[in-house]
N, C-alpha and C positions, 0 to 999 in steps of 0.2 A: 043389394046383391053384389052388385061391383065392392065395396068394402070387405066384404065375406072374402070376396075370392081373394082378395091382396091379403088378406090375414091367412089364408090358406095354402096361400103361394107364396108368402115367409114364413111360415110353418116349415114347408118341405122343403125350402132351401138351407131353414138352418138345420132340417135333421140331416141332408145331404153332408152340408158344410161339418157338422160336426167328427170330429175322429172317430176312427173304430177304438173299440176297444183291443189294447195289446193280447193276446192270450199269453195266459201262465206260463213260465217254463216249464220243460218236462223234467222229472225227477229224474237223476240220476242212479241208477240201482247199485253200478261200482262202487263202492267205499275209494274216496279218494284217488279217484280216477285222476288228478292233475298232478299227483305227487307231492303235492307241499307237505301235508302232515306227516309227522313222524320224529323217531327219534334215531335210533339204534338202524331202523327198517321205515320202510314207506308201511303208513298205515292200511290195513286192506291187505295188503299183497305180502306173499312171501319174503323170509329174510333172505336178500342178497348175499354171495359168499368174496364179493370185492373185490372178486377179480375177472371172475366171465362176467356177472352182472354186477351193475357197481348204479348206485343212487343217489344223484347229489347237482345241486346247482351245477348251471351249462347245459345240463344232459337236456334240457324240455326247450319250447317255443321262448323264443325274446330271452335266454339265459336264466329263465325258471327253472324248479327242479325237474327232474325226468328218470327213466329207469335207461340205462346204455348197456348193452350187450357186444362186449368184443370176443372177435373169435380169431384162433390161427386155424392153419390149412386143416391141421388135423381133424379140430372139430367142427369147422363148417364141414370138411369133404363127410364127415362120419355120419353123427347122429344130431349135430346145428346146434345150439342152444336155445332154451327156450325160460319160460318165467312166469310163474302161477300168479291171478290173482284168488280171492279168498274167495270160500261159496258164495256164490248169490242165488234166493232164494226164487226158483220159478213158478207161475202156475199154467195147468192144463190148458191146451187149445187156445192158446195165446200167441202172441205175436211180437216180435221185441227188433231192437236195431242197436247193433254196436259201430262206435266209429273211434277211429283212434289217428292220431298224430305221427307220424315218422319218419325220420331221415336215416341216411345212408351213407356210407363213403365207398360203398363195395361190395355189401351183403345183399343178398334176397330177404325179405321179411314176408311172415306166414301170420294173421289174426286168425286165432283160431278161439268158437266154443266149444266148446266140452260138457256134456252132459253126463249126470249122474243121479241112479238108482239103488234102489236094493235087491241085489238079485240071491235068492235062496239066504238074507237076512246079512247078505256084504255089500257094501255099496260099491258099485261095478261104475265104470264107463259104457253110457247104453248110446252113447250120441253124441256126432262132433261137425261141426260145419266150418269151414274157415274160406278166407280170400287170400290170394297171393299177390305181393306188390314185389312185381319186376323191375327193381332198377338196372340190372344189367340191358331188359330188352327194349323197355318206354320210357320210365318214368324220368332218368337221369335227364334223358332227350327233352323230357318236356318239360320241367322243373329243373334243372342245371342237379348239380352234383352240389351235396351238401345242403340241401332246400326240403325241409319240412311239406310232406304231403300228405291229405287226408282220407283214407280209407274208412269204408263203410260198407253194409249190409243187414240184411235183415233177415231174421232167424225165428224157426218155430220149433224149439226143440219137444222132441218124439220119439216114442217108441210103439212099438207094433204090440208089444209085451208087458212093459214097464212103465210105469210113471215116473221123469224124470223130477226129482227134485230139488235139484240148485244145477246152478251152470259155472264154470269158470271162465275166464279170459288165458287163454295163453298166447301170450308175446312171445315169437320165436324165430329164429334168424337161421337161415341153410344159405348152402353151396360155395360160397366165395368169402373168405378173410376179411378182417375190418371191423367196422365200429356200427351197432344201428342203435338212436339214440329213438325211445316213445314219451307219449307226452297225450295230456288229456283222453283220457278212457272213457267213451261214455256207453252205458248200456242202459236205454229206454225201451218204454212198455210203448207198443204199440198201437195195438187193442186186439182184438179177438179172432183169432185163424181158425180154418176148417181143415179138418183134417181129407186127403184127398181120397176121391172115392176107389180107389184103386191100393189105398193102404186100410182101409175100412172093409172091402172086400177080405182081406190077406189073412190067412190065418197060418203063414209060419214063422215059425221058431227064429231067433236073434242064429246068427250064426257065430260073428266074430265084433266084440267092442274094440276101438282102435286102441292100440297103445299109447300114453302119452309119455314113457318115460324111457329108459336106456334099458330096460330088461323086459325079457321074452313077452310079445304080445299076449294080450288076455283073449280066450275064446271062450266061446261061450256054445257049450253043443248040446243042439235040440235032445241028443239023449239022457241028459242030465235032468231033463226037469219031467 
């Protein structure tokens, strides 16, 4: 018996002792979220016009590539700049988290998703959720000026009406002058959301999809449908 237990008790020392296994990384859903690939344009994402947004070594983390958005007064004070990536395909009652890279010399920066539908057979924006990273108010204070910082959140994109079927990232920059340089985009599946019982209840009509671009916001009026 005594022999037993000593083999039984290096048994479970060495399964203690042993490593866990690593888990897998999570897929990345962004096409070339870090910016390296490309030719002409960052793969994935919109062609840049090289001069509000411009795509090239320096712009990302340790002098990688990266996507940089400069703006004068006129167009942060106006409509800010901002910068599509390419659809990414979503599914229902899901769960996802985007985090991204950014620095600053002076701008506000806005992560924003964007959801999209077909509404009466046109693919509409039915949903958008975004974070704002304040350098004018904290972040400078906490990471110095000029310091790469990491933004994230987690998003269930929805509609009361519509099935959203892809999402975009838009990187976008308001209020204040200056240069914000992004840099690794990741959008991961999460796993499986519930929809809240208080939108489950709901049976009204979309009223207004947000606008994501420089002309007249798109509405959407329950007497149309």
């Amino acid at each position: 018996m005594r022999k037993f237990g000593t083999i039984v008790t290096l048994l479970l020392c060495t399964a203690m002792a042993a490593p866990k296994e690593t888990p897998p990384p999570s897929i990345n859903m962004a096409t070339n979220g870090d910016f390296e690939k490309g030719t002409s344009a960052p793969k994935g994402w919109d062609k840049p016009d090289g001069k509000r947004v411009r795509w090239g070594k320096g712009f990302g983390k340790e002098g990688s590539r990266g996507l940089r958005i400069e703006m004068d007064q006129e167009i942060a004070f106006g409509y800010g700049q901002g910068h599509f990536s390419s659809p990414i395909p979503v599914e229902p009652r899901t769960e996802y988290r985007v985090s991204v890279d950014v620095r600053s010399d002076n701008p506000n920066a806005i992560i924003f998703i964007k959801g999209y539908a077909k509404v009466r057979g046109t693919l509409r924006e039915v949903y958008s959720k975004h974070k704002e990273a304040h350098f004018d108010r904290y972040l400078a204070k906490e990471v110095g000026s000029g310091q790469f910082v990491h933004q994230s959140f987690t998003f269930h994109p929805r509609h009361g009406t519509y099935q959203v079927e892809h999402i975009k990232v838009w990187l976008y920059g308001y209020l204040k002058p200056g240069v914000l340089d992004f840099d690794n985009v990741r959008v991961e599946r999460v796993g499986k959301a519930e929809v809240p019982a208080a939108e489950k209840r709901s049976t009204k009509k979309p009223v207004r999809a947000p606008s994501t671009n420089n002309s007249k916001p798109i509405y959407l009026d329950p007497k149309d449908f």
